[in-house]
C-alpha positions in Angstrom: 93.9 238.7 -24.7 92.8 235.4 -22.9 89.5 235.5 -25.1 91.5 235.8 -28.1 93.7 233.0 -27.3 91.1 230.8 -26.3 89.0 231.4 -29.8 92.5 230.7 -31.2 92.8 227.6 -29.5 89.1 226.5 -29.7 89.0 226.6 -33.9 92.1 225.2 -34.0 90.7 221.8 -32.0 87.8 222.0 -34.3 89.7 221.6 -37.2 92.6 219.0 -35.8 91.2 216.5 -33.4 90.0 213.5 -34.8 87.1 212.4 -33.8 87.9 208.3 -34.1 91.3 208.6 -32.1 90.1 205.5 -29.5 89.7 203.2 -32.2 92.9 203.6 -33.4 94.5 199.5 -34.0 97.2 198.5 -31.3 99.7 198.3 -34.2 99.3 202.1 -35.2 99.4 203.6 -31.5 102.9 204.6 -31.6 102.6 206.2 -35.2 99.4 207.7 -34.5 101.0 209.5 -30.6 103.6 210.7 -33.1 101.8 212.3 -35.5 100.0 213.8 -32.8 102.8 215.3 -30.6 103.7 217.0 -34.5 100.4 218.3 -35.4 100.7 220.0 -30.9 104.0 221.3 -31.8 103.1 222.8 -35.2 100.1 225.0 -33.6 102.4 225.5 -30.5 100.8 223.6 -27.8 102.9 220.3 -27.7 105.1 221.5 -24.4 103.6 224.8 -23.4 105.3 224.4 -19.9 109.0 224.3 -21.1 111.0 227.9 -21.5 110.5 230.2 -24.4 113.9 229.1 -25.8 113.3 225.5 -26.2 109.7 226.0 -27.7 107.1 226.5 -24.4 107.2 229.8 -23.0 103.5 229.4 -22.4 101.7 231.8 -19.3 99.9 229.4 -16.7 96.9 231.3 -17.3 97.0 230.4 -20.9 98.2 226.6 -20.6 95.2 226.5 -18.2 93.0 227.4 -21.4 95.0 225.4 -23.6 94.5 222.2 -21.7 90.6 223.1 -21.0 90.2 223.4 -24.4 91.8 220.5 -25.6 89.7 218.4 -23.1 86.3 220.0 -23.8 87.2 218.7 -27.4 87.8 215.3 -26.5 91.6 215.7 -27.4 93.9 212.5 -27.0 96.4 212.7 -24.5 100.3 212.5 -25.4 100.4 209.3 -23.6 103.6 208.0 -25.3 105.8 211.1 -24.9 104.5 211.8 -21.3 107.8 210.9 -19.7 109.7 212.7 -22.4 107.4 216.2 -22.3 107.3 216.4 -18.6 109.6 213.6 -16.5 112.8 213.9 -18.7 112.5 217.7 -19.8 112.4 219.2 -15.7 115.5 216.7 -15.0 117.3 218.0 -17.7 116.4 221.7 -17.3 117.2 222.0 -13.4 120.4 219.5 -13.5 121.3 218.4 -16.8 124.6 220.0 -18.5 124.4 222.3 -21.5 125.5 219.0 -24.1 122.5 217.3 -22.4 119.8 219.6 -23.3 120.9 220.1 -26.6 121.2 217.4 -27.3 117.9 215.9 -26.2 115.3 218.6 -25.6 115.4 219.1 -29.6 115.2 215.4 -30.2 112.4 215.0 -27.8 110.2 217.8 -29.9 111.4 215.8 -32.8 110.0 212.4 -31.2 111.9 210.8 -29.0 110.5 208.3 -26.6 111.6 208.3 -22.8 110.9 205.9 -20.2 111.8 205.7 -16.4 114.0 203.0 -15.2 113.5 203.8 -11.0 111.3 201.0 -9.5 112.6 197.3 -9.0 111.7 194.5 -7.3 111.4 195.3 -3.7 111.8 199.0 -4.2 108.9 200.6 -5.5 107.6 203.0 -2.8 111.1 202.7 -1.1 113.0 203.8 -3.7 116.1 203.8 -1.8 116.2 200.7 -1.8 117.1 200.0 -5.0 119.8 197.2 -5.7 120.6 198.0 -9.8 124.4 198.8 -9.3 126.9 200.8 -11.6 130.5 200.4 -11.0 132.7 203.5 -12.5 135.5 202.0 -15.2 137.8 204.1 -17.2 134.8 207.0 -19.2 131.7 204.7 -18.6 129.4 203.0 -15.9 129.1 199.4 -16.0 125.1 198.5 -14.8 123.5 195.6 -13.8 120.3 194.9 -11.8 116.6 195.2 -12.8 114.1 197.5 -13.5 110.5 197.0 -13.2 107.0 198.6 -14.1 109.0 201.0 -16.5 105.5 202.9 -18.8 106.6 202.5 -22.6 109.7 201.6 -22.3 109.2 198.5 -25.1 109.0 201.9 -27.6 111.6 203.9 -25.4 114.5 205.4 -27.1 116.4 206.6 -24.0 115.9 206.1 -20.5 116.0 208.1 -16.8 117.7 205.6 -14.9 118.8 205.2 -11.2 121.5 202.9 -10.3 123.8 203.0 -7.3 127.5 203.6 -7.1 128.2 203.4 -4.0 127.2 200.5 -2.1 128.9 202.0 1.3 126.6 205.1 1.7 123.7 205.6 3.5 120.5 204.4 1.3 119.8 208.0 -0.2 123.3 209.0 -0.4 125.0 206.3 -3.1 122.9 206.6 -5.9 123.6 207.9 -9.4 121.3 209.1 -12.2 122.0 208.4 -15.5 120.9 208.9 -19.2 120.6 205.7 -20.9 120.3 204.8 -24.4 117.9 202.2 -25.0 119.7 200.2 -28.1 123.0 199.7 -25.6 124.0 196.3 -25.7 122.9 194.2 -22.4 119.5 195.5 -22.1 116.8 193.3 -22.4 113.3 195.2 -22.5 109.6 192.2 -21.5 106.7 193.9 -21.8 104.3 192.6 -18.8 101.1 191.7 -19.5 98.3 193.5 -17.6 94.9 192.5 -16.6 92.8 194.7 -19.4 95.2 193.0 -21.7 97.7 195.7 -22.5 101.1 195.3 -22.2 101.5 199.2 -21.3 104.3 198.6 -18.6 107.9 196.6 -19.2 110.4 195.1 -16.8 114.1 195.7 -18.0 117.2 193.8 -17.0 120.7 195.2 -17.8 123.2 192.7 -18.0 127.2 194.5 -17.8 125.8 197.9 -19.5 127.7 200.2 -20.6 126.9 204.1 -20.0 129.0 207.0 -21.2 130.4 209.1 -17.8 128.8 212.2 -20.0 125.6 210.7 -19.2 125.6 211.1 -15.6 122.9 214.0 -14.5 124.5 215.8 -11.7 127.6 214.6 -9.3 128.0 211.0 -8.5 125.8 209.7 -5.6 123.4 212.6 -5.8 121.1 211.3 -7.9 118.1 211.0 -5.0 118.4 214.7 -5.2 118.1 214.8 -9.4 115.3 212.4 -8.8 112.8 215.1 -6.4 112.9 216.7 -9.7 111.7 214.3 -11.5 109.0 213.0 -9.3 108.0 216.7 -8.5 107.4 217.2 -12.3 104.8 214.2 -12.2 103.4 215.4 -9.0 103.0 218.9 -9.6 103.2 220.9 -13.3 101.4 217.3 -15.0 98.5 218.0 -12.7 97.5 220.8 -14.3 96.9 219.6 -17.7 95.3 216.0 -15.7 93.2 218.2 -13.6 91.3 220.1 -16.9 91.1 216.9 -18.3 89.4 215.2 -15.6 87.0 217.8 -15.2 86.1 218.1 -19.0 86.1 214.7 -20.4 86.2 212.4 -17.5 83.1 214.3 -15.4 81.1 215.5 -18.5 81.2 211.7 -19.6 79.3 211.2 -16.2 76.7 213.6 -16.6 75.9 212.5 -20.0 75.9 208.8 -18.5 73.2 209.6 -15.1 71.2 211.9 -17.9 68.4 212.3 -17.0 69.4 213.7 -13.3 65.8 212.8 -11.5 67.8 210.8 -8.9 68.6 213.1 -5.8 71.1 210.5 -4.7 72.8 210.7 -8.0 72.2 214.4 -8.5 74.3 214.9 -4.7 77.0 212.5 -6.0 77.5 214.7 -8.7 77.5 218.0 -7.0 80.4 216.4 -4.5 82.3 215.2 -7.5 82.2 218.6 -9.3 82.8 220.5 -5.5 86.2 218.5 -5.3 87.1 219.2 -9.0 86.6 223.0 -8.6 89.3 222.6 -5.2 91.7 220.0 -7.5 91.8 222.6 -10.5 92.1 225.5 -7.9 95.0 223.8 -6.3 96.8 222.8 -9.5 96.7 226.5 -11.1 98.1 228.2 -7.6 100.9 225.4 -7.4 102.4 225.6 -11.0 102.0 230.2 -10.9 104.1 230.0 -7.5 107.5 230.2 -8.0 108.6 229.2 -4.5 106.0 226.1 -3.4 105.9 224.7 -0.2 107.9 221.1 0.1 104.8 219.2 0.1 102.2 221.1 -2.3 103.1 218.8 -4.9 102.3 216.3 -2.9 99.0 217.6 -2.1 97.8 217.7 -5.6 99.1 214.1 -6.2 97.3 212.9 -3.7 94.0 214.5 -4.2 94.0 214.2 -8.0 94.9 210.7 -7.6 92.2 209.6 -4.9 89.8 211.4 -6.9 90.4 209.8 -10.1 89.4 206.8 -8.2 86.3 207.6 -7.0 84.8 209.4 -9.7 85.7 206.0 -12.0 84.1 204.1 -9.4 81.2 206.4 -9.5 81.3 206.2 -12.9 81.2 202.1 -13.4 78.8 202.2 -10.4 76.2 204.0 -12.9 77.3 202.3 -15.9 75.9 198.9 -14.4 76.3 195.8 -16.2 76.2 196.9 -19.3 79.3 199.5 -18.5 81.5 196.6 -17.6 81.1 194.6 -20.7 82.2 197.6 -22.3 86.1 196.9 -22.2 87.2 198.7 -25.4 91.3 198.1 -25.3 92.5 201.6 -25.2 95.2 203.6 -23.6 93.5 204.6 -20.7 95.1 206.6 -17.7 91.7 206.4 -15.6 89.1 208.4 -17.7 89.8 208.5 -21.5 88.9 204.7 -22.5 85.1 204.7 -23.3 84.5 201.9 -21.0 84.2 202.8 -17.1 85.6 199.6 -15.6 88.6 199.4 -17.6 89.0 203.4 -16.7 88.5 202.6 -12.6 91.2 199.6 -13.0 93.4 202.1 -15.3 92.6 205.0 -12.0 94.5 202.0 -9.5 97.6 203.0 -11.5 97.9 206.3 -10.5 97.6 205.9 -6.7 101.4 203.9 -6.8 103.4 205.9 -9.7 105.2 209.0 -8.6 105.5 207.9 -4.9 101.9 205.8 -3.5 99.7 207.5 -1.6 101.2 205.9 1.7 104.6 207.6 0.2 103.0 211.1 -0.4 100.7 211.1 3.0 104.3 210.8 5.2 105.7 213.8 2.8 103.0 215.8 3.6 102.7 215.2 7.2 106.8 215.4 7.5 107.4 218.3 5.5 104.2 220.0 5.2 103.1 219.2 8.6 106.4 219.0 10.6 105.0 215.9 12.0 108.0 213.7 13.9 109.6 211.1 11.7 108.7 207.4 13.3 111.7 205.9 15.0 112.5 203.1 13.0 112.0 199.7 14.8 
């Protein structure tokens, strides 16, 4: 059955992935995601991790085919629905209410764009710390504060957004999370501008916004608990599709690039790289077929798909030379998908702070993977 479905899957990518995707203009990038998320969700394979009822229903065994597949044909990657697919879809399915999902898991199948409104200024890693503050009047929240490094959210239509209503509690115990529509009066959306000269992230500032009491996602000051859910979607089920994609289209790139391999140095530096892929995609498929994973797997695979990333880029532009760093094609890249290896090992940086730094996920693992004592707090 697995053969069948990966010939199924394999003709299909033959005859649907376009072969110019990376030179697509700045200008048509959000058209061209959402004609791609249609043309996944037509064949069946746009959210293969979601339940049966809301259009996934997908084995791991065969998502693990499905993603191989799609990166051993060069596929692009749903970059601009990410946070909708994987972020927004697990928050709503383990806490969201029954209006919620219908009313947005259909319209993010349909398109909708999601961003994540959780780090601010002075309270990126320590997330508890956030300052944004929503203050409970009559059937809405009133919000104001600021938002920072938010991924899309200049194309967003809605937004996962933290905010804290009680200013009393404890850090972790006074904060809310909220749906948030992203045409509500008093938001203000700035694009930042990066150093590869995308403007891929956005700051947001919410000045007296108004959010519907319907939109809260679980009780009031519980939403560091909805958040774990969030955060353990990008550290754990994501992986799996990352972790195919790394070791089809980011490592075959570097084969092709130290071709031919009659340097033993470079010839070991490969072997090493394609050891620690085999353990990364080993890890990722045993996380997302357990149904009861330990409190700090997710972690794990965060941290090691991350750090990985890094140094195969760095690998990568090491080999490319000067020539590889003059390459910088302006693309979408997450660390492996641009074309040009120095823009892919600055684009690798980025996924070493989202989804908790690899500081953050290090004291996770050693607290609740490890049992390793807290450190008293000075």
């Amino acid at each position: 059955m697995r053969a069948e479905f990966r010939a199924e899957v394999r003709e299909w990518c033959r005859t649907h992935i376009p072969d110019d995707w990376r030179q697509v203009p700045d200008e048509e990038f959000v058209r061209f995601q959402q004609e791609w998320f249609q043309e996944l969700r037509a064949a069946g394979f746009a959210v293969p991790h979601w339940p049966a009822e809301w259009g996934g229903g997908m084995s791991v065994p065969e998502q693990i085919v499905l993603y191989s597949e799609l990166a051993a044909h060069d596929a692009p990657r749903l970059v601009l629905a990410f946070v909708a697919i994987h972020h927004a879809a697990a928050t709503l399915l383990a806490a969201g209410t029954d209006e919620q999902r219908k009313r947005h898991l259909p319209a993010i199948l349909d398109g909708e764009i999601w961003c994540q409104g959780f780090s601010e200024p002075g309270a990126g890693s320590d997330l508890a710390a956030l300052r944004t503050t929503a203050r409970k009047q009559g059937d809405a929240y009133v919000v104001n504060g600021q938002k920072l490094w938010a991924s899309g959210a200049a194309h967003a239509d809605w937004c996962l957004l933290l905010a804290r209503t009680d200013p009393e509690a404890p850090k972790r115990h006074g904060i809310s999370y909220f749906l948030l529509d992203m045409t509500t009066p008093g938001l203000d959306v700035r694009p930042i501008r990066q150093a590869t000269g995308e403007s891929h992230f956005c700051e947001i500032f919410l000045n007296d916004v108004e959010i519907p009491a319907a939109n809260l996602v679980g009780p009031e000051n519980a939403g560091w608990q909805v958040a774990q859910r969030t955060l353990g979607a990008e550290r754990g089920m994501t992986m799996l599709e990352l972790a195919e994609r790394l070791g089809n289209q980011g490592f075959r790139r570097i084969v092709q690039l130290c071709a031919p391999l009659d340097d033993p140095v470079v010839a070991d530096r490969l072997a090493m790289l394609e050891t620690e892929l085999a353990g990364l995609r080993a890890l990722c498929a045993e996380l997302v077929a357990t149904d009861d994973p330990g409190p700090a797997d997710a972690s794990v695979v965060k941290l090691y798909y991350s750090e990985l990333l890094q140094r195969m880029t760095d690998f990568g532009a090491e080999v490319a030379g000067l020539p590889g760093q003059a390459e910088l094609h302006r693309s979408a890249s997450s660390g492996w998908e641009s074309g040009a290896w120095v823009l892919d090992f600055v684009g690798s940086w980025e996924w070493t702070i989202p989804g908790g730094t690899s500081e953050i996920q290090r004291t996770i693992i050693g607290e609740r993977g490890l049992g390793l004592p807290r450190e008293p707090a000075s």
